[in-house]
C-alpha positions in Angstrom: 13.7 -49.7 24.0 10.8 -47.7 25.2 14.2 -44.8 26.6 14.6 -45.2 23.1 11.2 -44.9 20.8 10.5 -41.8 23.3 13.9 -40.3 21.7 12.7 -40.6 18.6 9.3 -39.0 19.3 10.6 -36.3 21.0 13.2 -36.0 18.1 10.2 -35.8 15.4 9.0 -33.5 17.4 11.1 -31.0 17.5 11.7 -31.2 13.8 8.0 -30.8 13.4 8.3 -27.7 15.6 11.4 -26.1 13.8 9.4 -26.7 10.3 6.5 -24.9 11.5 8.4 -22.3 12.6 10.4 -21.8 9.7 7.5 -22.0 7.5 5.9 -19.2 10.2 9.0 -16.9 9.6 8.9 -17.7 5.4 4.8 -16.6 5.3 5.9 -12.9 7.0 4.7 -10.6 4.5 7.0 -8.3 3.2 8.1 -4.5 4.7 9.1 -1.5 2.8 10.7 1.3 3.4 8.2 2.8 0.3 6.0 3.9 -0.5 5.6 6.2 2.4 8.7 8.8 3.0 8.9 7.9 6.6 11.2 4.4 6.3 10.1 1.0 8.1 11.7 0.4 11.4 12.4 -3.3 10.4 15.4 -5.2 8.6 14.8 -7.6 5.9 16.8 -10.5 7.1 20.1 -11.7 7.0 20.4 -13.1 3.5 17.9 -11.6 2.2 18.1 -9.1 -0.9 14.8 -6.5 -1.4 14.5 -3.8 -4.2 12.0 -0.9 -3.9 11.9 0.6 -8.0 9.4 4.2 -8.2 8.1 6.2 -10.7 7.7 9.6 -9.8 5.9 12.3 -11.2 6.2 16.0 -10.5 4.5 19.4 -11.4 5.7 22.5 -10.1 3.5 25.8 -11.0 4.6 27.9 -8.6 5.4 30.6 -11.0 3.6 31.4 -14.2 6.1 28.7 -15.9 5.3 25.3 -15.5 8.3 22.9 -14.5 7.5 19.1 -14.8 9.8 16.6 -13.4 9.8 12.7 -14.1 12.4 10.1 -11.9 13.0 6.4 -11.3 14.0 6.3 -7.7 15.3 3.1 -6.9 16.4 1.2 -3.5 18.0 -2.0 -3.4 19.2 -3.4 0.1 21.3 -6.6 1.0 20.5 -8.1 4.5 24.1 -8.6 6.2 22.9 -9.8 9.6 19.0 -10.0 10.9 19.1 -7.0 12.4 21.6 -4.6 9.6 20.9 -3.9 5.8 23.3 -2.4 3.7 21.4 0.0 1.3 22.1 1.6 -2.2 20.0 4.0 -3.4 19.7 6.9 -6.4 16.8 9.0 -7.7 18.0 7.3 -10.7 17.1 8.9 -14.3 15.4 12.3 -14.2 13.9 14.5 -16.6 13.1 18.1 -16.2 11.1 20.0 -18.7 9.5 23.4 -18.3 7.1 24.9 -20.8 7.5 28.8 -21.4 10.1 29.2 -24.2 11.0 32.5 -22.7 11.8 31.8 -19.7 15.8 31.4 -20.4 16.1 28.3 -19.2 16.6 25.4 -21.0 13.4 23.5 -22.0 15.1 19.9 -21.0 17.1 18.6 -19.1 17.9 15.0 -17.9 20.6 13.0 -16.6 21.3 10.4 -13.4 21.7 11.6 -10.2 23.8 10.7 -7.5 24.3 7.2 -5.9 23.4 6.8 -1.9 25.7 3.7 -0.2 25.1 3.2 3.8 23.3 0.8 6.2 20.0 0.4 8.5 20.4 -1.2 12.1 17.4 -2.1 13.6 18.6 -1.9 17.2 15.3 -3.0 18.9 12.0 -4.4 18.7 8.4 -2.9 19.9 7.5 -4.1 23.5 3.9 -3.1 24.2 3.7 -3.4 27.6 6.1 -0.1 28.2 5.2 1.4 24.8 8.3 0.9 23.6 8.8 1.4 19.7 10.5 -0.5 16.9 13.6 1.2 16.0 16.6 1.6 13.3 19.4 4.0 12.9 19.7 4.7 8.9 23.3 6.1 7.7 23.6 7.6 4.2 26.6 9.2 2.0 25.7 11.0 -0.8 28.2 10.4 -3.4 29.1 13.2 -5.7 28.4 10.3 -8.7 25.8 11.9 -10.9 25.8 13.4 -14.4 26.8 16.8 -14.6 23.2 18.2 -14.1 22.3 16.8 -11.4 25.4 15.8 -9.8 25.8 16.9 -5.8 29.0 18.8 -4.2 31.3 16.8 -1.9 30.3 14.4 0.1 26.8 14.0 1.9 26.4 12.2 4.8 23.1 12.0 7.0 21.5 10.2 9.9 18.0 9.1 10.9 15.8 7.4 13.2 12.9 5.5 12.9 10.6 4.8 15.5 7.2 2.9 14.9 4.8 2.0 17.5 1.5 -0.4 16.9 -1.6 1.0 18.1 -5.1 -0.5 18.4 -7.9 -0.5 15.3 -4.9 -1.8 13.1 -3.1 1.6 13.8 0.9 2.4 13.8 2.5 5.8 14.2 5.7 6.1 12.5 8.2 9.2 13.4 11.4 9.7 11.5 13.7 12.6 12.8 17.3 13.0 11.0 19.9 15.3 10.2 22.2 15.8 7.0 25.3 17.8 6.1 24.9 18.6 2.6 27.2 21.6 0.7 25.4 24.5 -1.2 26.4 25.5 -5.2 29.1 27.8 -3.5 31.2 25.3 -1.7 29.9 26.2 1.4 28.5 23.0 3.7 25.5 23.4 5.9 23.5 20.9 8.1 19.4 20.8 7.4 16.9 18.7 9.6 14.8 15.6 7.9 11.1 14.7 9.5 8.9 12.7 8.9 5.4 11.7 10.7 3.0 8.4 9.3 -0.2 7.1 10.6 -0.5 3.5 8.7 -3.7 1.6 9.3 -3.9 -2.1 7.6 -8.0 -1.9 5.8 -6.9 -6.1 4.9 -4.4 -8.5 5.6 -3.0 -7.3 2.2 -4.2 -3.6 2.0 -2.9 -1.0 3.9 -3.5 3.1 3.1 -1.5 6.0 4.9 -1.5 9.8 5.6 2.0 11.6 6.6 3.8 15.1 6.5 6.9 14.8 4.8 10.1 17.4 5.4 12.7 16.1 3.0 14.4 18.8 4.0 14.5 21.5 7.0 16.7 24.6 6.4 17.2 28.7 6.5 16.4 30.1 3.0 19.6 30.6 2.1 20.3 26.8 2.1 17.4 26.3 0.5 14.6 26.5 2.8 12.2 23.8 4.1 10.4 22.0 1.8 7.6 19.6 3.8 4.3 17.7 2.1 1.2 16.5 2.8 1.2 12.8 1.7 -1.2 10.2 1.2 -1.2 6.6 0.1 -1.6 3.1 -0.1 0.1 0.0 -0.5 -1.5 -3.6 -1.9 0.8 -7.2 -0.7 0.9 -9.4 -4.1 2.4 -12.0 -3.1 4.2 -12.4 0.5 7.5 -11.2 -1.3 6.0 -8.5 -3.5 3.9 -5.0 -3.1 2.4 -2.2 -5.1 1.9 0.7 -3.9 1.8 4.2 -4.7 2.1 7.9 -2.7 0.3 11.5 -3.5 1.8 14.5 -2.1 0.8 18.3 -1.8 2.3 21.2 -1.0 2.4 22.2 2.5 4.1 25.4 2.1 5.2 28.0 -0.8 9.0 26.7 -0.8 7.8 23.3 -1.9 7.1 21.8 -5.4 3.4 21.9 -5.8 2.4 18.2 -6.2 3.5 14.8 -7.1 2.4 11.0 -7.2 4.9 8.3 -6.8 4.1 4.5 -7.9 6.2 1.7 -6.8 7.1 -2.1 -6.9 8.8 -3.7 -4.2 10.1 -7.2 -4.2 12.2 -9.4 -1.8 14.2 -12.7 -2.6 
């Protein structure tokens, strides 16, 4: 009897234990890829199904006409396993208006852009005894899928890493190298660099601001060039499933659209 009743115990027990746990793992605040440009080194969970929807906001005035450009980025990802996401993502609806009726150009344009189908692998976790970062692999294909406008060339794959490592004073360092085959107006493919650095620091246990230089793109001129920011920002936890939280960016060199501000809502189920 006694062999017994200490079953039992030890059976209430654990199931104590696993509910505490679960209920650990259900109160872990939700990660984003956004609003920052360098992604999150995490997946969301097998299961698990997050969207990340932007506004974003654009003035170039480069030249003496003025080019203003408004998009609704969107990411929506699907958690296969715990450690892979698949992703879909577009720049969604864009609008491009420019304000010098001599210019040639057409005063408006707007249309959907392309969609973006691939996958994140988080293939390991931070260890801070060797320094050792959190890491994912993120595999994209541009689809040629867009409205005439705005729609891409071929197919356009790319790969990138993310690496994030927690420092002390509520720090982390994020570094996101990558690469991308991408084809010009002309047919002809090239391959352009993607980098990103972030320094996050968490101000609450649901605040946390960010500076980073952005380089959507690194290329020769005559693919374009490299376009790279200066990025600031901040994101605010709602709830554990749901964030605000919004990005300013300036131009760090004359190839690059002046400045922009991006505002987003993220929220996982």
């Amino acid at each position: 009897m006694k062999v017994t009743k200490s079953y039992f115990v030890a059976f209430l027990s654990l199931f104590a234990l696993s509910f505490f746990v679960r209920a650990a793992f259900a109160e872990e605040p939700i990660d984003t890829d956004g609003p920052d440009f360098v992604d999150s080194s995490e997946a969301i969970g097998k299961g698990r199904f997050q969207y990340e929807a932007d506004v974003v906001v654009q003035r170039d005035h480069r030249s003496s006409m003025a080019i203003d450009t408004r998009s609704t980025p969107i990411l929506l990802k699907y958690g296969i396993t715990d450690a892979i996401d698949m992703r879909v993502q577009t720049d969604g609806y864009t609008r491009i208006a420019n304000d010098d009726d001599h210019s040639g150009l057409s005063p408006q344009q707007s249309g959907f852009n392309d969609i973006v189908l691939g996958f994140k692998w988080h293939s390991q976790d931070a260890y801070a005894w060797t320094l050792r970062p959190a890491t994912s692999w993120i595999f994209d294909i541009d689809t040629p899928s867009g409205s005439t406008t705005f729609k891409g060339r071929g197919i356009s794959p790319s790969l990138r890493s993310v690496m994030t490592w927690e420092l002390p004073l509520n720090l982390s360092l994020g570094i996101m190298p990558g690469i991308k085959s991408s084809v010009t107006s002309d047919g002809r493919r090239f391959v352009s660099g993607i980098f990103g650095v972030v320094l996050d620091r968490k101000i609450t246990e649901k605040f946390r601001t960010f500076i980073e230089i952005s380089l959507p793109q690194i290329a020769r001129s005559a693919n374009g060039g490299t376009s790279a920011y200066w990025d600031v920002g901040g994101a605010y936890l709602l709830t554990v499933d749901s964030q605000l939280g919004f990005r300013v960016g300036l131009a760090a060199n004359q190839n690059t659209p002046s400045q922009y501000v991006l505002l987003e809502l993220a929220q996982r189920f």
